[in-house]
One Martini backbone bead per residue (centre of mass of N, CA, C, O) as a GRO file, in nm:
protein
  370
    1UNK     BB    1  -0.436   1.927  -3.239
    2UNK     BB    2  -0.350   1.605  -3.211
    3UNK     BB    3  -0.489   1.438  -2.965
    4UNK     BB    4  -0.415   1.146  -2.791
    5UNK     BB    5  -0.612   0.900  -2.557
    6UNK     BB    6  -0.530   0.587  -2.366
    7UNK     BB    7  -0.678   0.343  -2.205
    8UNK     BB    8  -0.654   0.030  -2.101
    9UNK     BB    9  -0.319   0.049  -2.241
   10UNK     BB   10  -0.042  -0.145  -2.243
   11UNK     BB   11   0.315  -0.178  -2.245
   12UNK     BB   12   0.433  -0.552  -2.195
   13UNK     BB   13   0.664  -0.538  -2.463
   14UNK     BB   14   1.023  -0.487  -2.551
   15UNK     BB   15   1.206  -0.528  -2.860
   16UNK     BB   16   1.537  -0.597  -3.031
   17UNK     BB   17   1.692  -0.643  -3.356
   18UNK     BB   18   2.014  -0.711  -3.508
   19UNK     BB   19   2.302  -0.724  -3.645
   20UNK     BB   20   2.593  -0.888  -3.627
   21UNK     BB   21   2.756  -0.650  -3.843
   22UNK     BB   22   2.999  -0.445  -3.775
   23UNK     BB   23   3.051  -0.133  -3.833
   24UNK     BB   24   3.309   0.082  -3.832
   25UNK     BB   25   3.421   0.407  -3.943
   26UNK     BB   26   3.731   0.332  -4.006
   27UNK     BB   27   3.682   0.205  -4.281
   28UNK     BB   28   3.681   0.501  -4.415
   29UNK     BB   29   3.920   0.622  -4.431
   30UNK     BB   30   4.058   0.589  -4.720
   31UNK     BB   31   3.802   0.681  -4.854
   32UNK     BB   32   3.706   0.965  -4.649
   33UNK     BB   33   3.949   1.048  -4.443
   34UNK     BB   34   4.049   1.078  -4.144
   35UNK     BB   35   3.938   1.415  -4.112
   36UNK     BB   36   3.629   1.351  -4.166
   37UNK     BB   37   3.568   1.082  -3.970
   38UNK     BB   38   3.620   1.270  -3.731
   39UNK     BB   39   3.405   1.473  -3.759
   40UNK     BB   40   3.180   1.257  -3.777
   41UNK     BB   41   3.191   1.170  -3.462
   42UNK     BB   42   3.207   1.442  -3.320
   43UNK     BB   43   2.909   1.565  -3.470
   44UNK     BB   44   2.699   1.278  -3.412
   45UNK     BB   45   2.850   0.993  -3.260
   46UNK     BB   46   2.945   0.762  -3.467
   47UNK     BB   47   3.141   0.470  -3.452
   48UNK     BB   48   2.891   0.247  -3.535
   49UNK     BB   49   2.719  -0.018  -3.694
   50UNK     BB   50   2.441  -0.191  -3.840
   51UNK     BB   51   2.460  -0.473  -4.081
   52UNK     BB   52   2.284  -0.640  -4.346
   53UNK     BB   53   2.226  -0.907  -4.545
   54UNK     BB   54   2.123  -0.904  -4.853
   55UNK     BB   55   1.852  -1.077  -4.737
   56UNK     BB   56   1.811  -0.886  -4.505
   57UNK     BB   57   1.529  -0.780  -4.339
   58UNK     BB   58   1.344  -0.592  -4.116
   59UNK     BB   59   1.156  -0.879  -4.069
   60UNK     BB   60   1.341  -1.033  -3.972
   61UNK     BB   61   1.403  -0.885  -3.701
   62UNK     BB   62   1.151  -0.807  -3.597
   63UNK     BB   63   1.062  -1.180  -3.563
   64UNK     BB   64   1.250  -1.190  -3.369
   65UNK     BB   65   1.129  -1.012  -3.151
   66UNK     BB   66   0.869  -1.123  -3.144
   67UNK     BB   67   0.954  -1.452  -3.076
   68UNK     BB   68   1.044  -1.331  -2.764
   69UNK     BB   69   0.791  -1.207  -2.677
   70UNK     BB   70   0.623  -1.500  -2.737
   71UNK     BB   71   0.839  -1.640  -2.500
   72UNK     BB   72   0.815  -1.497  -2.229
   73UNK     BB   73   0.473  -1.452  -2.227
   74UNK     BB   74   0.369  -1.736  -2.333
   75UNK     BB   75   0.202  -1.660  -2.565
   76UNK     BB   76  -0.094  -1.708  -2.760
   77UNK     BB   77  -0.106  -1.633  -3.074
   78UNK     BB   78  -0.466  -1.624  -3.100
   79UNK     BB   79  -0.455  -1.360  -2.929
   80UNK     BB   80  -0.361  -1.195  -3.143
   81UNK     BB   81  -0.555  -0.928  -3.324
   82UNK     BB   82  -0.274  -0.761  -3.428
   83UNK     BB   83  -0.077  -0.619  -3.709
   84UNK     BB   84   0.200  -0.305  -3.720
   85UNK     BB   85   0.447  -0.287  -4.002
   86UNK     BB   86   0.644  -0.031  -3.987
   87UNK     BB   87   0.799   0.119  -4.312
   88UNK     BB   88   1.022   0.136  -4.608
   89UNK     BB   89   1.171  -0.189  -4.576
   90UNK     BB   90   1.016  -0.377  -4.769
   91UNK     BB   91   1.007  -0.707  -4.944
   92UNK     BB   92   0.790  -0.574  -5.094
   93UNK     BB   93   0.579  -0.413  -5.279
   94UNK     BB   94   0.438  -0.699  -5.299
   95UNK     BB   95   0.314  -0.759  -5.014
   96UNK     BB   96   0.259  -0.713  -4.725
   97UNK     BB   97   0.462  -0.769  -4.484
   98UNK     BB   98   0.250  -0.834  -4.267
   99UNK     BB   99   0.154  -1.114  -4.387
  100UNK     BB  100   0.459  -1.256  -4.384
  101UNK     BB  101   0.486  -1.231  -4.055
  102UNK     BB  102   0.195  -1.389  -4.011
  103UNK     BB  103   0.310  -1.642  -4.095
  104UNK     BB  104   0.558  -1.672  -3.950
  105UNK     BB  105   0.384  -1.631  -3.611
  106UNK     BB  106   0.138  -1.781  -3.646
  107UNK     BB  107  -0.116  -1.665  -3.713
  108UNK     BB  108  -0.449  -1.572  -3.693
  109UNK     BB  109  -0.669  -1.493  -3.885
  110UNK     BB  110  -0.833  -1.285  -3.670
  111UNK     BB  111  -0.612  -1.120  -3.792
  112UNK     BB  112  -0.455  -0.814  -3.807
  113UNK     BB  113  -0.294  -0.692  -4.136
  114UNK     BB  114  -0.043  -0.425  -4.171
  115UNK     BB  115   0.094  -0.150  -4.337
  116UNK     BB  116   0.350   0.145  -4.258
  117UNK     BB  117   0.495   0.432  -4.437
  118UNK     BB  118   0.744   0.461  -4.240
  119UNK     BB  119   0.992   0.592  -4.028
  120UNK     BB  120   1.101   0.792  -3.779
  121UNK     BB  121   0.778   0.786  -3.675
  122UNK     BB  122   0.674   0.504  -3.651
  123UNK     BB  123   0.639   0.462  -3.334
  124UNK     BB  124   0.421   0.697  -3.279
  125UNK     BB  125   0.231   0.618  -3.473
  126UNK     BB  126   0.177   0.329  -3.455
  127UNK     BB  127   0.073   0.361  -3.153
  128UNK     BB  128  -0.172   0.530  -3.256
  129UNK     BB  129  -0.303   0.281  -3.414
  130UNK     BB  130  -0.315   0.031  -3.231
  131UNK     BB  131  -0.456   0.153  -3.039
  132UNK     BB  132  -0.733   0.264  -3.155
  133UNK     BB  133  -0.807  -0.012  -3.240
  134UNK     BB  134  -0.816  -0.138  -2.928
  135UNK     BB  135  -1.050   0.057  -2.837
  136UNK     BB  136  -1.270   0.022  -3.069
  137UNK     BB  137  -1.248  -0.284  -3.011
  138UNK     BB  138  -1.208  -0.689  -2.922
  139UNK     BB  139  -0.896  -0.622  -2.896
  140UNK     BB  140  -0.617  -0.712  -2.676
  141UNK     BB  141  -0.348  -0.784  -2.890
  142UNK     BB  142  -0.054  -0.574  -3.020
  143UNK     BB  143   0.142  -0.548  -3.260
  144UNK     BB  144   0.444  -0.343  -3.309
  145UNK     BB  145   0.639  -0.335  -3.617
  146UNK     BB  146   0.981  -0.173  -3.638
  147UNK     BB  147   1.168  -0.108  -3.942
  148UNK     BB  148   1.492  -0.058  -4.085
  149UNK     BB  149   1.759  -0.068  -4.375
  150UNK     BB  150   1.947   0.166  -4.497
  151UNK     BB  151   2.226   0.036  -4.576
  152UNK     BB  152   2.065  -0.058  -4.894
  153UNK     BB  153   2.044   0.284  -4.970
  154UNK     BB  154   2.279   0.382  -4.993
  155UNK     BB  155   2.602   0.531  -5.073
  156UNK     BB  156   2.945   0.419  -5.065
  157UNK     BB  157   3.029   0.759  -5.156
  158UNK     BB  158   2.841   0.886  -4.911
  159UNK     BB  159   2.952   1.118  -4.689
  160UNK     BB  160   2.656   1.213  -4.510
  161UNK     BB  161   2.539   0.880  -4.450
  162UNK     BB  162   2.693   0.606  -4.469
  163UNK     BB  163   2.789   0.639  -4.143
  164UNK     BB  164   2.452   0.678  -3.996
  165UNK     BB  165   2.332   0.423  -4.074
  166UNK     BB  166   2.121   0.157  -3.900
  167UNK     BB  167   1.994  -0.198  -3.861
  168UNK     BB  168   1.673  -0.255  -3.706
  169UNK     BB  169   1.424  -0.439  -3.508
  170UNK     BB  170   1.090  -0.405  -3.348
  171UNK     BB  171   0.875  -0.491  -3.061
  172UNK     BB  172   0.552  -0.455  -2.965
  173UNK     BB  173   0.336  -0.510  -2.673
  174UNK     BB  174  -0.075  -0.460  -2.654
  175UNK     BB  175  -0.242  -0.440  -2.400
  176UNK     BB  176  -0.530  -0.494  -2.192
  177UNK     BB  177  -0.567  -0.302  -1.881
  178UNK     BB  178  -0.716  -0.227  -1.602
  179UNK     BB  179  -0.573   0.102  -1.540
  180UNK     BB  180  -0.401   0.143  -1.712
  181UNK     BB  181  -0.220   0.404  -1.774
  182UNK     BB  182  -0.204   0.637  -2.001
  183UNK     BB  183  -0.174   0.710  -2.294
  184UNK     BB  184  -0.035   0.946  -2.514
  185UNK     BB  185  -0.035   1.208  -2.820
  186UNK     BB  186   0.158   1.363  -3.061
  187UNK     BB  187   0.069   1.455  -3.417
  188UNK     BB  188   0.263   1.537  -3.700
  189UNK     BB  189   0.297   1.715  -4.012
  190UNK     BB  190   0.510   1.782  -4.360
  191UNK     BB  191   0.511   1.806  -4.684
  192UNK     BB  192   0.712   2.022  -4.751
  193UNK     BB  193   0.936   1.808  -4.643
  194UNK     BB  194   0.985   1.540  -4.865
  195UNK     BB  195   1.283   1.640  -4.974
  196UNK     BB  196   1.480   1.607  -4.722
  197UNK     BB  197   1.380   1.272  -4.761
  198UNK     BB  198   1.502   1.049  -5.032
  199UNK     BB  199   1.391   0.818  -5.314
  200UNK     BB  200   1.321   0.899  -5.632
  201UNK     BB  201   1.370   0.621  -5.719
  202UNK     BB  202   1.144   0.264  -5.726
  203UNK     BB  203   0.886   0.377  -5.765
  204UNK     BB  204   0.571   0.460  -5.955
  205UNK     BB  205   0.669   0.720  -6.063
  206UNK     BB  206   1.022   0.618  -6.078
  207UNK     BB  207   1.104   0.310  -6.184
  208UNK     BB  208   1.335   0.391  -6.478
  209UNK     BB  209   1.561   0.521  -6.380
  210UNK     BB  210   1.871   0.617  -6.369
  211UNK     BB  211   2.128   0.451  -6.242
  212UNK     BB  212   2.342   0.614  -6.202
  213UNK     BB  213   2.609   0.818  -6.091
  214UNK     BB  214   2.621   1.147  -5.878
  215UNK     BB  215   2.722   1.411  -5.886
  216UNK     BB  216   2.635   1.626  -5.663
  217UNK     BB  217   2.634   1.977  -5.543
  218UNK     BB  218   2.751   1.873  -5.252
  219UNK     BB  219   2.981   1.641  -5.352
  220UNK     BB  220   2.814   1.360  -5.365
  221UNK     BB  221   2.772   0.986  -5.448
  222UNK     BB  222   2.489   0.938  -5.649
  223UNK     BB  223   2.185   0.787  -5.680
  224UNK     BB  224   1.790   0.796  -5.727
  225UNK     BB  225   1.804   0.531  -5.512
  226UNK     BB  226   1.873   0.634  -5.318
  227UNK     BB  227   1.929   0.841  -4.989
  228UNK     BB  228   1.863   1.187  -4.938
  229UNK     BB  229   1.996   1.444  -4.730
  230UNK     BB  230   1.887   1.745  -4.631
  231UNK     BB  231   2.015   1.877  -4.347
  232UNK     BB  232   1.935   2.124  -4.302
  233UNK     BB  233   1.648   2.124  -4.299
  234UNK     BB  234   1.612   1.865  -4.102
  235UNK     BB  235   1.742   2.037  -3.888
  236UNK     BB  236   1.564   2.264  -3.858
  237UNK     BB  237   1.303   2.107  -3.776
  238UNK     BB  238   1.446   1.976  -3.521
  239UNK     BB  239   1.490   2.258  -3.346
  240UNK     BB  240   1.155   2.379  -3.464
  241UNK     BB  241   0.927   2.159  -3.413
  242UNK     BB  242   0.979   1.948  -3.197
  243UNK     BB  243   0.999   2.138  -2.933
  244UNK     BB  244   0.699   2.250  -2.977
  245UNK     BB  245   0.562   1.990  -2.954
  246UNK     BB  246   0.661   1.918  -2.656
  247UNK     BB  247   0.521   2.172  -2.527
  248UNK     BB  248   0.239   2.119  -2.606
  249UNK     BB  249   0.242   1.833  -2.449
  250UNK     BB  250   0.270   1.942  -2.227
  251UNK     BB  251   0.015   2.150  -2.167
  252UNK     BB  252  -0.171   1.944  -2.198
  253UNK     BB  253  -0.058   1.709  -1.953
  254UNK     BB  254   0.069   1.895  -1.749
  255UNK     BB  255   0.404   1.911  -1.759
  256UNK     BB  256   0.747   1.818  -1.732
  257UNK     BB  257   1.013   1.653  -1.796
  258UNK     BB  258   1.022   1.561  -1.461
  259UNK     BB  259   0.802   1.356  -1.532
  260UNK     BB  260   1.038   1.186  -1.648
  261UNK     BB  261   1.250   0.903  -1.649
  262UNK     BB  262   1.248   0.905  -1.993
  263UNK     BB  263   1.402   0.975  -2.302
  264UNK     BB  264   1.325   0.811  -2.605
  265UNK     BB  265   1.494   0.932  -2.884
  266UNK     BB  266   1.537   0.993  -3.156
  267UNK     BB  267   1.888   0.901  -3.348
  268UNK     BB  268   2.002   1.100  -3.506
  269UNK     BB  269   2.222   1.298  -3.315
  270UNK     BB  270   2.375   1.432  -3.067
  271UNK     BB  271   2.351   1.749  -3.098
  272UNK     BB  272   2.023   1.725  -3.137
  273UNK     BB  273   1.962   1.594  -2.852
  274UNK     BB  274   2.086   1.846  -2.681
  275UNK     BB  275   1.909   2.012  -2.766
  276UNK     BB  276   1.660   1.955  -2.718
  277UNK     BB  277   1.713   1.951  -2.394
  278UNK     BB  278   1.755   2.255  -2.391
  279UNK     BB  279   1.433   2.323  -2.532
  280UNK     BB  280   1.304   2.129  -2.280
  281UNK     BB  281   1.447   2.151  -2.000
  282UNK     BB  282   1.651   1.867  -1.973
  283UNK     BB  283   1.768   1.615  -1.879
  284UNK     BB  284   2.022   1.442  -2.020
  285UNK     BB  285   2.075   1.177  -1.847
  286UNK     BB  286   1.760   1.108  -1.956
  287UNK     BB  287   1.891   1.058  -2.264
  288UNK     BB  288   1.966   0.807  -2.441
  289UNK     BB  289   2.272   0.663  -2.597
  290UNK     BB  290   2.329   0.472  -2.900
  291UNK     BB  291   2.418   0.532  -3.179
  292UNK     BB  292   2.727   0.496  -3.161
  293UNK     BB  293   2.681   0.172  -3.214
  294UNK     BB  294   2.360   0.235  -3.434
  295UNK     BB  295   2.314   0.439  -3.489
  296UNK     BB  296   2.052   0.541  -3.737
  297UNK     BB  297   1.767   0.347  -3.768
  298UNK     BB  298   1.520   0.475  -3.749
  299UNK     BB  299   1.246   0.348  -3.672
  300UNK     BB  300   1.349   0.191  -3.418
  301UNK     BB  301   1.481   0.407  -3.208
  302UNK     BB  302   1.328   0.376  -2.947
  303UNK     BB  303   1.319   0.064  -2.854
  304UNK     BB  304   1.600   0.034  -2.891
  305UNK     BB  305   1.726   0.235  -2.625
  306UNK     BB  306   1.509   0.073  -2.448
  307UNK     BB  307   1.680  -0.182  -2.451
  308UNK     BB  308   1.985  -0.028  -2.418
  309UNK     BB  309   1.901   0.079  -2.131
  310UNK     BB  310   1.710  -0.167  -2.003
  311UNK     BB  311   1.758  -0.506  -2.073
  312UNK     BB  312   1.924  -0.584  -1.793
  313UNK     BB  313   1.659  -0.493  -1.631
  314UNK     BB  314   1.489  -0.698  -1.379
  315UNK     BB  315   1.327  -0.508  -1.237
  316UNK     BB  316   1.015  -0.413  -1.090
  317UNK     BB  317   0.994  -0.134  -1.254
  318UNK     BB  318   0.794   0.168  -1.323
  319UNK     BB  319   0.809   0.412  -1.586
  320UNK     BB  320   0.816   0.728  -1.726
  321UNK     BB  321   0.770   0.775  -2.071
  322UNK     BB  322   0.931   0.960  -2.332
  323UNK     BB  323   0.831   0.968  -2.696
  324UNK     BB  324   1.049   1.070  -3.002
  325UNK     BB  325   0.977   1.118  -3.313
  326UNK     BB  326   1.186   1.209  -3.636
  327UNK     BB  327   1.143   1.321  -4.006
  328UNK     BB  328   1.052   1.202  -4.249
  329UNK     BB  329   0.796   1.359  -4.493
  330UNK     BB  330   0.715   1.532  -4.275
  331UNK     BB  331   0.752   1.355  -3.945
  332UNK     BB  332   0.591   1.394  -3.583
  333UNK     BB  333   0.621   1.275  -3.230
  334UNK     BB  334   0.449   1.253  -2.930
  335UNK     BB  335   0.480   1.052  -2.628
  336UNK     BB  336   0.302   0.837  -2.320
  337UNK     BB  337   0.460   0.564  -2.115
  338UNK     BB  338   0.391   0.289  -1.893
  339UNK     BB  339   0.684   0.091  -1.804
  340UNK     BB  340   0.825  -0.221  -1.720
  341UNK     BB  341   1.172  -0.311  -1.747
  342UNK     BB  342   1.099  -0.633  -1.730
  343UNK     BB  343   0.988  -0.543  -2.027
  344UNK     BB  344   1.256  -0.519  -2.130
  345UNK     BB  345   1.463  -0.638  -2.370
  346UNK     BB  346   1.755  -0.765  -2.481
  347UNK     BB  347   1.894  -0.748  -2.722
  348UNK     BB  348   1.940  -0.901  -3.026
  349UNK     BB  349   2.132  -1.110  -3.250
  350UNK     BB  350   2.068  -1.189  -3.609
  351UNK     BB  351   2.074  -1.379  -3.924
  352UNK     BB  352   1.830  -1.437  -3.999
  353UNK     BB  353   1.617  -1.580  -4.258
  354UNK     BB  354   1.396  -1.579  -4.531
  355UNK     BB  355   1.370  -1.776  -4.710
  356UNK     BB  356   1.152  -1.872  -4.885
  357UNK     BB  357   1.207  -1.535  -4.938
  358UNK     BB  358   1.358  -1.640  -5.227
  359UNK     BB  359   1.388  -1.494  -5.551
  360UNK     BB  360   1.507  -1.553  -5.899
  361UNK     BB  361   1.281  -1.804  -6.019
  362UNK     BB  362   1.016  -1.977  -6.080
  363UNK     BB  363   1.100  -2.245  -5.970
  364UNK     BB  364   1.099  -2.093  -5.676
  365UNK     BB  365   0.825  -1.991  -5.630
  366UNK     BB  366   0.681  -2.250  -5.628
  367UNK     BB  367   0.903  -2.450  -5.429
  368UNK     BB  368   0.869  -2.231  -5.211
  369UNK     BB  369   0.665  -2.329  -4.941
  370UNK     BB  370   0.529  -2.635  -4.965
   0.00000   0.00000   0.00000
């Protein structure tokens, strides 16, 4: 069992940044039925969603979230020591969005910035990856930046996805603080579950394949390029193998759901949310769901939530949170860290786009940024 724990580091703000247009669900009434969509927000409990616009991009997001918190903390830029941008859904093939990101955020050379290609689990991955730099270094401050898009990835006419997923970016920031309460965690992965959620094609295994779209097995209509969610497969992990791990957790750290002020749960959907707390014995109360409103957001949904329910609240009272993703890859894990409320910041809205970054023909790449 990977568990890891860390000393003198602390979660000292979280922000989180979500795109201006909001889908409800009823717009889908004439494409896929009425009593489609009624059972789709019953079984799910997803009512609305936010899309980003065509140039608009999970690192759009992630920056609005960032340089609220170096605007907040009044931080001086050249003091991040690290940034690390995990997602899916990156800006370019190459390079890393992480250097795009240090670009625009104006950080010092002697900041490190890469990517790393997770989903769901981005955020509990992301957390032990970069305490593990600040543990082993000596970098004082780092960016943790998960942001994810999907709705650029799905089919407008899979009915079993379109209404499920929503976009926004979070940043998170990690200071070194003697004495603060330790983070723990632990990882898990299973390939055996990779093709459970795919875009089969568009990466260099298949580069070229039929862009065409195609009546699948299940009955909905996509393309290769699309994101495709195997839902049974899915479900069965997330049922019997992440409440596994959660009292694993528990094992190890000696505690117990009532140990912790908050479940920040990924928002895969209600269903899922419920029963993981009846299998770890959690109360659901403890349990906050934003999905209603911003749908299944894939990498950002822990800060996401935890934004969503704490944002508005300037106590100046530390809570301890236990934080779970699941699903993509398939990859899963589970954290705590003790957070206070007054460093988590209100949702931002915002359509910023790094025009910049907008290439259609060699023209724009050479004039554009000079």
């Amino acid at each position: 069992m990977p568990f890891f724990q860390f000393n003198n580091i602390k979660i000292s703000a979280v922000a989180t940044a979500v795109p201006t247009r909001v889908r409800k669900v009823e717009e889908f009434n004439e494409a896929f039925g009425e009593d489609h969509v009624r059972h789709f927000t019953e079984s799910t409990g997803v009512e609305q969603f936010r899309q980003t616009a065509e140039h608009q991009t999970a690192s759009d997001l992630c920056y609005a979230a960032a340089e609220k918190i170096i605007a907040e903390k009044g931080l001086d830029r050249n003091s991040i020591g690290a940034l690390v941008f995990v997602a899916h859904s990156t800006d370019y093939r190459r390079p890393a969005t992480a250097c795009v990101l240090h670009k625009r955020l104006g950080l010092d050379k002697d900041c490190v910035a890469y990517d790393i290609s997770l989903g769901c689990s981005a955020f509990v991955y992301g957390m032990n990856v970069i305490c593990s730099m600040m543990q082993s270094s000596d970098i004082q401050r780092g960016l943790l930046l998960v942001g994810e898009t999907l709705t650029k990835m799905v089919n407008e006419k899979d009915q079993s996805v379109r209404m499920l997923f929503g976009d926004g970016g979070s940043a998170v920031l990690f200071e070194k603080q003697e004495g603060a309460a330790p983070i723990n965690g632990i990882l898990k992965s299973d390939g055996r579950g990779y093709k459970a959620i795919i875009a089969p094609c568009g990466g260099f295994r298949n580069m070229n394949g039929p862009k065409d779209d195609f009546v699948w097995p299940d009955g909905n209509v996509r393309s290769l390029y699309n994101t495709i969610m195997q839902g049974e497969d899915v479900f069965g992990f997330t049922i019997s193998d992440v409440p596994r791990t959660i009292k694993e957790f528990f094992a190890k750290t000696e505690t117990t759901a009532d140990d912790y002020d908050c479940l920040a749960f990924h928002q895969a959907n209600k269903f899922i949310s419920q029963m993981l707390c009846k299998k770890i014995k959690a109360d659901f109360a403890k349990m906050p769901i934003c999905l209603d409103r911003y749908g299944n957001p894939s990498a950002p949904a822990v800060p996401l939530v935890m934004c969503d329910a704490y944002g508005a609240n300037t106590e100046d009272k530390e809570l301890n949170f236990l934080m779970c993703g699941f699903g993509v890859g398939l990859s899963w894990g589970v954290c705590s860290a003790k957070v206070n409320v007054k460093d988590i910041y209100p949702i931002i809205e915002t359509d910023e786009i790094f025009e910049e970054g907008i290439i259609n023909s060699p023209e724009e790449f050479y004039e554009k940024g000079k």
